[in-house]
C-alpha positions as CSV (number, residue, x, y, z in Angstrom):
1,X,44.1,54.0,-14.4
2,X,47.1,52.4,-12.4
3,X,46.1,53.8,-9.1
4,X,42.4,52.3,-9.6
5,X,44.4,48.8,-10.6
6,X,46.5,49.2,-7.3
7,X,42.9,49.7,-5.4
8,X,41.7,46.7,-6.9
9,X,44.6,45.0,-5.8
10,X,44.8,46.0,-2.7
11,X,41.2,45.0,-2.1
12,X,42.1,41.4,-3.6
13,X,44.3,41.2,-1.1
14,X,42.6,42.3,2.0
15,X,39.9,40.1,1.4
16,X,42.2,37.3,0.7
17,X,44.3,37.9,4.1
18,X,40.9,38.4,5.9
19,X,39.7,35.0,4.6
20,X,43.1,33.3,5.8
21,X,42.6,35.0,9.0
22,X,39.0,33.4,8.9
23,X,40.6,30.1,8.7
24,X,43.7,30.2,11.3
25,X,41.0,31.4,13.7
26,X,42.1,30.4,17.4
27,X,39.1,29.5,18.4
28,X,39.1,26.4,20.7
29,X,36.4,23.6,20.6
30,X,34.8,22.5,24.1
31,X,33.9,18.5,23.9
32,X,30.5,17.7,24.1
33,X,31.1,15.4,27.6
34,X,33.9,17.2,29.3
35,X,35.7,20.0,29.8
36,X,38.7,19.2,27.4
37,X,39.2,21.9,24.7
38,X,40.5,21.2,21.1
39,X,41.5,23.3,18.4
40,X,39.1,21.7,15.8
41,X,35.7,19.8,16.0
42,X,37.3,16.9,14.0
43,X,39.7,16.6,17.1
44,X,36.7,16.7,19.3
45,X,34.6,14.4,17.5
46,X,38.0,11.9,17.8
47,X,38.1,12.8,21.6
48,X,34.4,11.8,21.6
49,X,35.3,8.6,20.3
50,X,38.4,7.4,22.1
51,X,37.6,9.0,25.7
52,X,33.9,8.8,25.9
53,X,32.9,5.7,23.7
54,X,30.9,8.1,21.7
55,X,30.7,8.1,17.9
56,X,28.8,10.0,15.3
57,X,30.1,7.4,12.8
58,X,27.7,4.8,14.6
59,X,24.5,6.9,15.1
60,X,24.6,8.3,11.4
61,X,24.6,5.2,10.3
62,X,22.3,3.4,12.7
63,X,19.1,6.4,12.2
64,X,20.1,7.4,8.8
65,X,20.8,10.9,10.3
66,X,21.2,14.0,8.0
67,X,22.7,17.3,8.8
68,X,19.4,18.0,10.7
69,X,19.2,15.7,12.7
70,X,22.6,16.5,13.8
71,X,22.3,19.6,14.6
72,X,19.0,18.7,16.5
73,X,21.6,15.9,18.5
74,X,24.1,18.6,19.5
75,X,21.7,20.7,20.9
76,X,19.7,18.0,22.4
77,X,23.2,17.2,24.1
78,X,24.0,20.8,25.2
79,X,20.1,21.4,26.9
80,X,20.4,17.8,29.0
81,X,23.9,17.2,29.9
82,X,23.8,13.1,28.7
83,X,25.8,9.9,29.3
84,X,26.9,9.4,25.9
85,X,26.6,5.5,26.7
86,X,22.8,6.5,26.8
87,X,22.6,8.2,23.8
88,X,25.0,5.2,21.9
89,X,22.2,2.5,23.7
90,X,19.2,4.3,22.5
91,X,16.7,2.7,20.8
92,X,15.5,5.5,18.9
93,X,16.3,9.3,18.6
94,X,16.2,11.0,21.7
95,X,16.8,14.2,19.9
96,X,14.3,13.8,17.4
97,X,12.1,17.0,17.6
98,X,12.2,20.5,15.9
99,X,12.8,22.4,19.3
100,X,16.3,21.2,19.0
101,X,16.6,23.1,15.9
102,X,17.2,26.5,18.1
103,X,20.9,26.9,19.1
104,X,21.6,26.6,22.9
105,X,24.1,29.1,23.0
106,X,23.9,32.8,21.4
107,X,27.6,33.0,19.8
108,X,28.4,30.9,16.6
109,X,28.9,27.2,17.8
110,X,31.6,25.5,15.9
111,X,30.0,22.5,16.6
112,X,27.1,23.3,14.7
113,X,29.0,24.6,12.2
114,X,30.6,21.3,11.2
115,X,30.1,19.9,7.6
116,X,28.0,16.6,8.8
117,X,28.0,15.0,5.7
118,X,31.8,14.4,5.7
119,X,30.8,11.7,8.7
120,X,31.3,8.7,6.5
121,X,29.3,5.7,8.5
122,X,31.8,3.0,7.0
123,X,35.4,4.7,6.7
124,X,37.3,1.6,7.4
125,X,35.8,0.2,4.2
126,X,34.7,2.6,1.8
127,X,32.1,1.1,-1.1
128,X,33.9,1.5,-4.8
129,X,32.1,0.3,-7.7
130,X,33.5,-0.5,-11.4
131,X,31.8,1.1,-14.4
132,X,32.0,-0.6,-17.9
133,X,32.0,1.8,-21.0
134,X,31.8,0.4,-24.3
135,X,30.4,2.4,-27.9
136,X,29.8,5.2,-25.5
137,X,27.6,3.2,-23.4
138,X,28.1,3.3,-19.2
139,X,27.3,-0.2,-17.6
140,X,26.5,0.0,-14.0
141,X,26.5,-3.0,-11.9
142,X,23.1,-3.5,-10.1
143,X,24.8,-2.5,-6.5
144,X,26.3,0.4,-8.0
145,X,22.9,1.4,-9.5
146,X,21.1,1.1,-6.1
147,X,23.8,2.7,-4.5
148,X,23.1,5.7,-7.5
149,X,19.5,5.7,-6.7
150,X,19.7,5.9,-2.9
151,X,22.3,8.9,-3.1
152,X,19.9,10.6,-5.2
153,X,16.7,10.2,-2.8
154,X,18.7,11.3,0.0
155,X,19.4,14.6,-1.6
156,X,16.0,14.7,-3.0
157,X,15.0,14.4,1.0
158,X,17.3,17.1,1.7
159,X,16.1,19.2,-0.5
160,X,12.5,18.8,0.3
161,X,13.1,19.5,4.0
162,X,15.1,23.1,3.4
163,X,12.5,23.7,1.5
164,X,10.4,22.9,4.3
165,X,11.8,25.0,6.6
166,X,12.2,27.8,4.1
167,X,8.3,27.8,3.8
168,X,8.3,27.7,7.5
169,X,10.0,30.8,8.0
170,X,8.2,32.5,5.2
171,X,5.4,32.5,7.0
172,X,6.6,33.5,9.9
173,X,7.5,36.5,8.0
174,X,4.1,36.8,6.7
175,X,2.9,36.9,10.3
176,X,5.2,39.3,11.3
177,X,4.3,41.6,8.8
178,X,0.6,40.9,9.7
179,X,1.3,41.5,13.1
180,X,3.3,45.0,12.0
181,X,0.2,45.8,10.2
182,X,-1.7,45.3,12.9
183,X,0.4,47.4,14.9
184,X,-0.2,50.0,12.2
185,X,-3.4,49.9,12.2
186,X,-4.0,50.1,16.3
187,X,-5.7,53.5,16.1
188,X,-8.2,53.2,13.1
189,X,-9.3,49.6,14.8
190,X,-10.0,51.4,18.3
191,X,-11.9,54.0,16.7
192,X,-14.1,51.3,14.8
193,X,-14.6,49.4,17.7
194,X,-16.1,52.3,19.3
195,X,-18.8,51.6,15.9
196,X,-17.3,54.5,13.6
197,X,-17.5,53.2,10.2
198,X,-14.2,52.8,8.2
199,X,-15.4,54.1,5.0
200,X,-15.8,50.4,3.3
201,X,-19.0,49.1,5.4
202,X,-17.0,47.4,8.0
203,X,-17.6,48.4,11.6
204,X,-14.2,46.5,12.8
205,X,-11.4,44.1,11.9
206,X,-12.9,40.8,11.5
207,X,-10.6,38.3,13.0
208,X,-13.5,36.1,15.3
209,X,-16.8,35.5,15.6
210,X,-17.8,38.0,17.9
211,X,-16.8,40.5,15.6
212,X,-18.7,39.7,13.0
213,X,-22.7,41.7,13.1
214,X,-25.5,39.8,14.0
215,X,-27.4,40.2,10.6
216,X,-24.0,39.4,8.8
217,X,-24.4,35.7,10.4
218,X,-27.5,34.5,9.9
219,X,-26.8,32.5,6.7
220,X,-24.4,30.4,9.5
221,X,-27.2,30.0,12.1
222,X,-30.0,29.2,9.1
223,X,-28.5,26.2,8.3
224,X,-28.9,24.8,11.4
225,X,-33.0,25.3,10.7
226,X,-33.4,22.3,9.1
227,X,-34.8,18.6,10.2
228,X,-31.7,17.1,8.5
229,X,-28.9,18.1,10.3
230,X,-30.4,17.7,13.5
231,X,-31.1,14.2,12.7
232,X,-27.9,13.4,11.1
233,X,-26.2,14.6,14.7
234,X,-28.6,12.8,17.0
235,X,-28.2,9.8,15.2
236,X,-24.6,9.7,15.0
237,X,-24.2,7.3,18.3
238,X,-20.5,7.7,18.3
239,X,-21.1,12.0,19.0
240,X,-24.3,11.6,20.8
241,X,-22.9,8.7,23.6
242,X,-20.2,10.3,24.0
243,X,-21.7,13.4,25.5
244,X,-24.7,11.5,27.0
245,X,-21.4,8.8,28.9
246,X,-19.7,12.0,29.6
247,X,-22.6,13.6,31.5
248,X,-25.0,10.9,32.7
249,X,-21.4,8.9,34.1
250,X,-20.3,11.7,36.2
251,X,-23.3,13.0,38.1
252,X,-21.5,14.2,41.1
253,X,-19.8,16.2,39.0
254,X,-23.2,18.2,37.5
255,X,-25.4,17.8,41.0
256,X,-26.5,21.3,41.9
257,X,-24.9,22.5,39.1
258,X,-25.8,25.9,36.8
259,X,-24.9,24.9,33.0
260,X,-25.0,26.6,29.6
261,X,-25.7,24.4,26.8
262,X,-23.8,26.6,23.9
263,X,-25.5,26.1,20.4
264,X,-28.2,23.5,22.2
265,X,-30.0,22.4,18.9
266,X,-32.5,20.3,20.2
267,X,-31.7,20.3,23.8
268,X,-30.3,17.2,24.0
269,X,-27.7,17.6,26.0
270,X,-29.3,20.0,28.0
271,X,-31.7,17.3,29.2
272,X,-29.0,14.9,29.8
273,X,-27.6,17.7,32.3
274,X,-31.0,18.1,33.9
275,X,-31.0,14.5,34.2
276,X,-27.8,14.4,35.6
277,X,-29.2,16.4,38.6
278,X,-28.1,20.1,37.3
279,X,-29.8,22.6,39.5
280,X,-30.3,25.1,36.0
281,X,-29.9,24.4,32.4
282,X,-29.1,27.4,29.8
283,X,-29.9,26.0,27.0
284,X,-29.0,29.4,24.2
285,X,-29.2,28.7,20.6
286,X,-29.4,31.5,17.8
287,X,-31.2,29.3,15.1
288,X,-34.9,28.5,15.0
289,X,-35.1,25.3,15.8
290,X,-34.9,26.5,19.6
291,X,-38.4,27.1,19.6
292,X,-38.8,23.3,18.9
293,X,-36.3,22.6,21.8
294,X,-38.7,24.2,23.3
295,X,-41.6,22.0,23.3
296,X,-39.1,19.1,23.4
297,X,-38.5,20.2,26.5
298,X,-41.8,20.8,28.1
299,X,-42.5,16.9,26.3
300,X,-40.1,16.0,28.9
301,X,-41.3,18.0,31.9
302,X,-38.0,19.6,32.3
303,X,-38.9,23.0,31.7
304,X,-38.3,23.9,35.5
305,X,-34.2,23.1,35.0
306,X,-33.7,24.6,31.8
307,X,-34.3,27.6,30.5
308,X,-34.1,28.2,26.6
309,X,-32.6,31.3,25.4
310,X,-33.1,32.6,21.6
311,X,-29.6,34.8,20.6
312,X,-25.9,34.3,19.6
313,X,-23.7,34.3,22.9
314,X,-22.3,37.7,22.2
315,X,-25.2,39.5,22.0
316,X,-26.7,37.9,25.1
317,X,-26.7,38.1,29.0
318,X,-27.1,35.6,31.1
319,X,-28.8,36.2,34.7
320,X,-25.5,34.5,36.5
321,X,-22.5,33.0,35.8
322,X,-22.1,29.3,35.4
323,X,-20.2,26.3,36.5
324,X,-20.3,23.6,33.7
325,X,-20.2,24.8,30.0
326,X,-21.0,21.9,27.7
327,X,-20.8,22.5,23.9
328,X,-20.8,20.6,20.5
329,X,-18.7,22.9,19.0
330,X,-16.5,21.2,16.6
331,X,-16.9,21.2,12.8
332,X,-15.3,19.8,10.0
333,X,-11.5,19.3,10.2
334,X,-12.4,20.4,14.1
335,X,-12.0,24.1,13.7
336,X,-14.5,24.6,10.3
337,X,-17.3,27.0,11.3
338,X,-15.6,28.7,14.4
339,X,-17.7,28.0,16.9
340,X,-14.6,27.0,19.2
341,X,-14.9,31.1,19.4
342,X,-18.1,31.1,21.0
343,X,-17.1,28.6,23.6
344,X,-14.1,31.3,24.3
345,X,-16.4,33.6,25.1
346,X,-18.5,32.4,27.1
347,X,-15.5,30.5,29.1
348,X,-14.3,34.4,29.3
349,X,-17.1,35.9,30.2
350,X,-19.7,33.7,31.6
351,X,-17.7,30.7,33.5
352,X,-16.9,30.9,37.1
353,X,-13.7,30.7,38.5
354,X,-12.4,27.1,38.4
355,X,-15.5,25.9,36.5
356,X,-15.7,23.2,34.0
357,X,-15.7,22.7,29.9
358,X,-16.7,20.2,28.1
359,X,-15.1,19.0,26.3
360,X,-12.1,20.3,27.4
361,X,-9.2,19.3,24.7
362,X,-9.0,18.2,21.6
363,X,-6.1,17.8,19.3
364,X,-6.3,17.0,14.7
365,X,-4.3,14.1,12.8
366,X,-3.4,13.6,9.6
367,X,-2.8,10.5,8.1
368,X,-2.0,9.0,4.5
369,X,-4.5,7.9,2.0
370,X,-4.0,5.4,-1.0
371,X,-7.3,4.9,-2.4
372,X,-6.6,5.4,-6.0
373,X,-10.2,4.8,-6.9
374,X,-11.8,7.5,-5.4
375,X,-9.4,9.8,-7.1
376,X,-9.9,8.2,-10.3
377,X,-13.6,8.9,-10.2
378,X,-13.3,12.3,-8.7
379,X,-9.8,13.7,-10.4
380,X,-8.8,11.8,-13.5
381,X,-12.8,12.1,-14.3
382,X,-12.3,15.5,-15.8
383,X,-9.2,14.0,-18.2
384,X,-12.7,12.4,-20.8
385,X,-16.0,14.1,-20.0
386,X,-17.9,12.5,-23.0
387,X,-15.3,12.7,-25.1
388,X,-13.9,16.5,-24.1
389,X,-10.9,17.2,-22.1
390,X,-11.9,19.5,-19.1
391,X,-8.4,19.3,-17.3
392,X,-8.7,22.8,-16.4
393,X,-11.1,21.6,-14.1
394,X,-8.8,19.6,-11.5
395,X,-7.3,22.4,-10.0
396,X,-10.5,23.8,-9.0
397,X,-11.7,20.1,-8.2
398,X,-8.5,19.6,-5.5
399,X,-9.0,23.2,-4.3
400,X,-12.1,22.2,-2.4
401,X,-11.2,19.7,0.9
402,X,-13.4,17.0,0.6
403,X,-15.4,15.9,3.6
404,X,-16.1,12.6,2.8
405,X,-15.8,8.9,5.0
406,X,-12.3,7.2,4.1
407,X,-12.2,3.6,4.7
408,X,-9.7,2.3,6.9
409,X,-8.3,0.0,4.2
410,X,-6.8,2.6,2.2
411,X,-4.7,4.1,5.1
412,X,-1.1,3.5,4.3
413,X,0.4,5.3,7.2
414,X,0.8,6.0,11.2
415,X,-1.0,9.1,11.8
416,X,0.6,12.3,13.2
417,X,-1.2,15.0,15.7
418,X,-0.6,18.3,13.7
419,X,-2.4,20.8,16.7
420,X,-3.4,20.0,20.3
421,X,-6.0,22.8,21.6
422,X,-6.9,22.9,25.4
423,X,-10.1,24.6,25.3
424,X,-9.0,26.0,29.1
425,X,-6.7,28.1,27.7
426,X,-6.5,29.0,24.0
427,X,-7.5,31.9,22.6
428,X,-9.4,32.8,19.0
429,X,-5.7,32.8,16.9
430,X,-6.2,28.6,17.7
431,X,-7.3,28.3,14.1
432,X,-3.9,30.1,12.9
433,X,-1.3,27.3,13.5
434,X,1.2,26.1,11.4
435,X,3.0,22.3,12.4
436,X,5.7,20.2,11.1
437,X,3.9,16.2,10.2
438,X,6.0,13.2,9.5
439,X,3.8,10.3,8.3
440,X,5.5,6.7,8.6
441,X,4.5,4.8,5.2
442,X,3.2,1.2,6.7
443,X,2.9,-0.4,3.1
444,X,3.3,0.2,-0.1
445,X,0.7,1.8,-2.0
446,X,0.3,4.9,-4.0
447,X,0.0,8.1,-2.3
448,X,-3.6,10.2,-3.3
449,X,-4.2,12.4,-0.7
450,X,-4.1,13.3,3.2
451,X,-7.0,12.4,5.6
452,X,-7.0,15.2,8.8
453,X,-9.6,13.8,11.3
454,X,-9.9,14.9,15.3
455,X,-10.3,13.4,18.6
456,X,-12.3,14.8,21.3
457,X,-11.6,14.3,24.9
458,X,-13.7,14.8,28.6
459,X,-11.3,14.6,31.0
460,X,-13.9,13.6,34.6
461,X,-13.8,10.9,37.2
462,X,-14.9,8.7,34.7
463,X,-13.2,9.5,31.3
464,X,-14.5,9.9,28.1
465,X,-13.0,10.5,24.4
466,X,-14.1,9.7,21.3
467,X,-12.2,10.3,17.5
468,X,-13.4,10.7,14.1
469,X,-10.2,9.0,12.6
470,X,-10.6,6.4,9.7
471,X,-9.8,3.1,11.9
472,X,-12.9,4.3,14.3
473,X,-16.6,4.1,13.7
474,X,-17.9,6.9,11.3
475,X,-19.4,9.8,12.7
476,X,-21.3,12.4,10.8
477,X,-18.3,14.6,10.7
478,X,-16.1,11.8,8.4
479,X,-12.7,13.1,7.7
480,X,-11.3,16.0,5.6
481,X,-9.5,14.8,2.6
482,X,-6.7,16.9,1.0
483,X,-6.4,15.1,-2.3
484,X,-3.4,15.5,-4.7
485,X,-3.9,16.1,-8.0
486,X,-0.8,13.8,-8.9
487,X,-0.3,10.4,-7.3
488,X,3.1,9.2,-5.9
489,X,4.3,5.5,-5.1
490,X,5.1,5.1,-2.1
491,X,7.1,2.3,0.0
492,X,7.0,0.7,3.5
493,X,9.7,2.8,5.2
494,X,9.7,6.0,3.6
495,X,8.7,9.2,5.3
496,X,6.4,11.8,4.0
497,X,7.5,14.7,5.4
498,X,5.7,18.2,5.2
499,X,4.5,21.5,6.9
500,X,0.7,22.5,7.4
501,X,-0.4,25.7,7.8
502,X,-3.9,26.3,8.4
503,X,-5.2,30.0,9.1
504,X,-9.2,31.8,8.8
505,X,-10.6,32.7,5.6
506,X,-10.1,36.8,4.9
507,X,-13.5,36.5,3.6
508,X,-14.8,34.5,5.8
509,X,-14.3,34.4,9.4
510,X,-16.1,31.0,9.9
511,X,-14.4,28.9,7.0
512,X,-10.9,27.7,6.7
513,X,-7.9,28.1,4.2
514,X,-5.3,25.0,4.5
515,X,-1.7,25.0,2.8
516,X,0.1,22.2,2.9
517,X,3.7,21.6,1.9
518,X,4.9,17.9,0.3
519,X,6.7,15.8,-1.7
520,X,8.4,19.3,-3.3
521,X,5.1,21.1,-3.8
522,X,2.5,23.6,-2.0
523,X,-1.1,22.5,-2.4
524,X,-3.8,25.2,-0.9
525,X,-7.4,24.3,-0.5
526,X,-10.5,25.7,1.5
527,X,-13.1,24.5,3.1
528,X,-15.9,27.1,3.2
C-alpha cells in the first residue's frame, strides 16, 4: 500500500513540475510591427503601444471587439504586414471576416494564445459601483444595473457565437464522414452506374438531377402542364423584361448565334433570341406544354430559327453544340427544384468553348423580418382553434418555409449575401453550402422570422440584373420566409448573428432542407 501511495506521489509531482515547466517556458514573443522579441505578449502588447502608437486598449473599445475578433486582427496583421497607424485610423474593421479565423503560422502562436478579455478599454479609470443592502434586499443604482445588464449580453453573445462555430464544425464533421462514406461506397456506385441494381430499387446514388430516371421525374415536369404557371411567369414583368432587356439589348451578342433555350415553356425567350438575330433556336422542354410552344411558334413565323425539342436534357442529343445557353432556371429560395443542375449539364456537355450563359451569376440574401401579424395569424393561430389548443401544431407549421410576398415595411435589417453561385463554374454540390450571416438591426421591432430572397445578374455590353428582395417589385417567386416559432425584441444596433446550412433533400433530389442556427437555437425547415 505505501509503494502505490509513493506512485501517487510521485505522479503529483511530475505533473506539478511539468506544469511549472509549462509556465517558465522560454519562449520569446516576436512584436507584431518589428523585429523586437519579448519574453511575454503583455510586454509586446506594451512595446506595441509605446514604440508603434498601437493599442488594443483603443480598438477594443472603439469596435466593441471580443476574443474573436482579436484573434481575426492578429492574423489579419500577420497575412498583410500593416502600418499600425492605418489600422488605429480605420474606420471600420479591416479584419472583420471569418478567413482570419485560420492561424497564419502552423506552431502554437502566443499571440493568439493571449487571454483578450483581460484588455480592459479604460484601465486608467476603472468603473466601481456601490451596492445598498438592507432586510436582505440588494439596491443597485441604475448605472450599476445597466452596467449588470450589458455584461450579461455580452457573454450571452459570446456564447451564442461558440456555439456558432461549434455547429460549424459539426457539420464539417458530418461532411467528412459523408465524404468517407462515399469513399466507402466507390465500388458498389460504379457497378450501379453501369445499371446493376443495388438490391433496394435504386439504379445509382442520387445526388443530382441527372441521376434521377426519367419516369421517376415526371411528377416535376407535370407541373409545368398547366395554364397557370405559365401565366403567372409571363406576367411577372420584373422576370420576363429582364430576359427580354437582356437579349433584345445585346443583339450583337446573339447575331448568328446557335442557342438552347433550357426548360423553354412557352418559347418565349426562344423567340426573343430569334428576334435578336440568332441563326438557330433549341428550344427543349420535357413537359407538355411544348407542343403548345409549338404552335406559338409557327403563330409567329419563326419556326425556321427554332427548333422545339420534347425530352429532359440528359436524355437528349442535340445535333451540335451551342454558343449562348439561356435558362430560367431559378426556383424558390433560387436553388428549390434543381434545375441549376440541368443548366450544368448542358454547360458541360453541350456549350462550346468560351460560350455564353445566361444568366451567368447569381448570389441569395437573407434579411430580418418583424411583421408580428402575419405570425399571429399563421403561428399563434393554433394556440385557440374554436376553443381547442392545437399547439402541437406549430412545430410542423414553422417546419414548412413559407413562400409568401413580405412587405418592405416590416424589414428591420441590412440584408446579408449568404451564397454567391457563378453558373460558369459551379458544379451540382452548389446547393450544399453552409455560410456565416450577420444581420445589422436598423430599428427596433420584434424579430419573427428570416426573409432569403436572390438576385439574378446578365453580365453583356449592356447589363442587366434584376432581384426578388422585399424593397424591389414582387416577382412571382416572392421570398422564402423562415419563421420562428418564438418572437424576440430586438433593437437598433444589435447584431443577429447565425450560421445557415442548406443541403438537398435525401428523399428528394429536387427539394431543399434549410438549418439555420440563431439567437441560441437550431431551427430546420424544408421546402419540398
Amino acid at each position: 500500500m505505501s509503494d502505490e501511495l509513493d506512485l501517487s506521489s510521485d505522479e503529483e509531482t511530475f505533473e506539478e513540475d511539468d506544469w511549472q515547466e509549462m509556465e517558465t517556458s522560454n519562449t520569446m514573443v516576436k512584436c507584431l510591427f518589428c523585429c523586437d522579441l519579448f519574453p511575454s505578449v503583455e510586454e509586446g502588447i506594451k512595446h506595441c503601444e509605446t514604440g508603434h502608437n498601437f493599442n488594443l486598449n483603443t480598438l477594443k473599445s472603439k469596435f466593441n471587439m471580443d476574443c474573436y475578433s482579436y484573434i481575426k486582427l492578429i492574423n489579419y496583421i500577420k497575412t498583410h504586414n500593416p502600418n499600425p497607424e492605418d489600422i488605429m485610423n480605420t474606420p471600420k474593421p479591416l479584419w472583420d471576416s471569418e478567413r482570419y479565423m485560420k492561424p497564419v503560422d502552423d506552431e502554437v502562436d502566443d499571440w493568439l494564445m493571449f487571454d483578450f478579455d483581460t484588455v480592459v478599454c479604460n484601465p486608467s479609470s476603472p468603473l466601481t459601483y456601490h451596492a445598498n443592502v438592507e432586510n436582505g434586499l440588494v439596491t443597485l443604482t441604475q448605472a450599476h444595473f445597466s452596467e449588470l445588464q450589458r455584461t450579461i449580453r455580452n457573454l450571452s453573445e459570446q456564447l451564442n457565437e461558440s456555439n456558432i462555430y461549434l455547429e460549424m464544425a459539426k457539420d464539417d464533421i458530418n461532411k467528412m464522414q459523408e465524404s468517407m462514406k462515399g469513399l466507402a461506397d466507390v465500388g458498389q456506385t460504379s457497378t450501379n452506374a453501369n445499371g446493376n441494381n443495388n438490391g433496394n430499387g435504386n439504379a445509382y446514388t442520387i445526388n443530382c438531377v441527372s441521376k434521377v430516371p426519367l419516369e421517376d421525374d415526371e411528377g416535376y415536369f407535370n407541373t409545368y402542364a398547366h395554364f397557370g404557371i405559365h401565366y403567372d411567369m409571363l406576367s411577372d414583368k420584373v422576370r420576363t423584361e429582364s430576359y427580354r432587356d437582356a437579349i433584345l439589348n445585346n443583339k450583337e451578342t446573339f447575331n448568328d448565334k446557335v442557342v438552347l433555350d433550357l426548360g423553354c415553356g412557352t418559347g418565349i425567350l426562344s423567340m426573343f433570341c430569334a428576334t435578336a438575330g440568332a441563326k438557330k433556336v433549341y428550344a427543349l422542354d420535357q413537359s407538355e406544354v411544348i407542343y403548345h410552344a409549338m404552335d406559338i411558334i409557327r403563330e409567329n413565323n419563326l419556326q425556321h430559327v427554332i427548333k422545339t425539342i420534347k425530352g429532359r436534357l440528359e436524355n437528349t442529343k442535340l445535333e451540335e453544340k451551342v454558343d449562348i445557353i439561356v435558362s430560367e432556371w431559378m426556383g424558390y429560395f433560387l436553388l428549390f427544384e434543381g434545375m441549376l443542375d440541368s443548366v450544368i449539364y448542358a454547360r458541360d456537355n453541350h456549350l462550346k468553348p468560351g460560350g455564353l450563359l445566361l444568366p451567368n451569376k447569381c448570389n441569395i440574401s437573407l434579411v430580418a423580418n418583424g411583421d408580428t401579424d402575419t405570425h399571429k395569424k399563421l403561428i399563434d393561430y393554433w394556440s385557440d382553434v374554436y376553443g381547442y389548443k392545437m399547439n402541437c401544431m406549430k412545430s410542423e407549421v414553422v417546419r414548412e418555409a413559407s413562400v409568401d410576398i413580405v412587405g418592405s415595411k416590416h424589414i428591420i435589417s441590412e440584408p446579408c449575401i449568404v451564397k454567391e453561385i457563378d453558373i460558369n463554374t459551379c458544379n451540382t454540390d452548389v446547393m450544399d453550402f453552409t455560410s456565416y450571416f450577420e444581420l445589422p438591426i436598423t430599428r427596433d421591432g420584434t424579430l419573427t422570422s428570416l426573409v432569403g430572397y436572390f438576385d439574378t445578374f446578365f453580365d453583356l455590353p449592356n447589363r442587366v440584373s434584376f432581384s426578388t428582395g422585399p424593397e424591389t417589385t414582387p416577382t412571382h417567386w416572392k421570398q422564402t420566409v423562415f419563421y420562428f416559432k418564438d418572437c424576440k425584441d430586438v433593437k437598433q444596433g444589435d447584431v443577429i448573428k447565425g450560421v445557415i446550412i442548406c443541403n438537398r433533400q435525401k428523399t428528394d433530389v429536387r427539394a431543399l432542407a434549410v438549418q439555420i442556427n440563431v439567437l441560441g437555437k437550431n431551427h430546420k425547415y424544408i421546402l419540398s
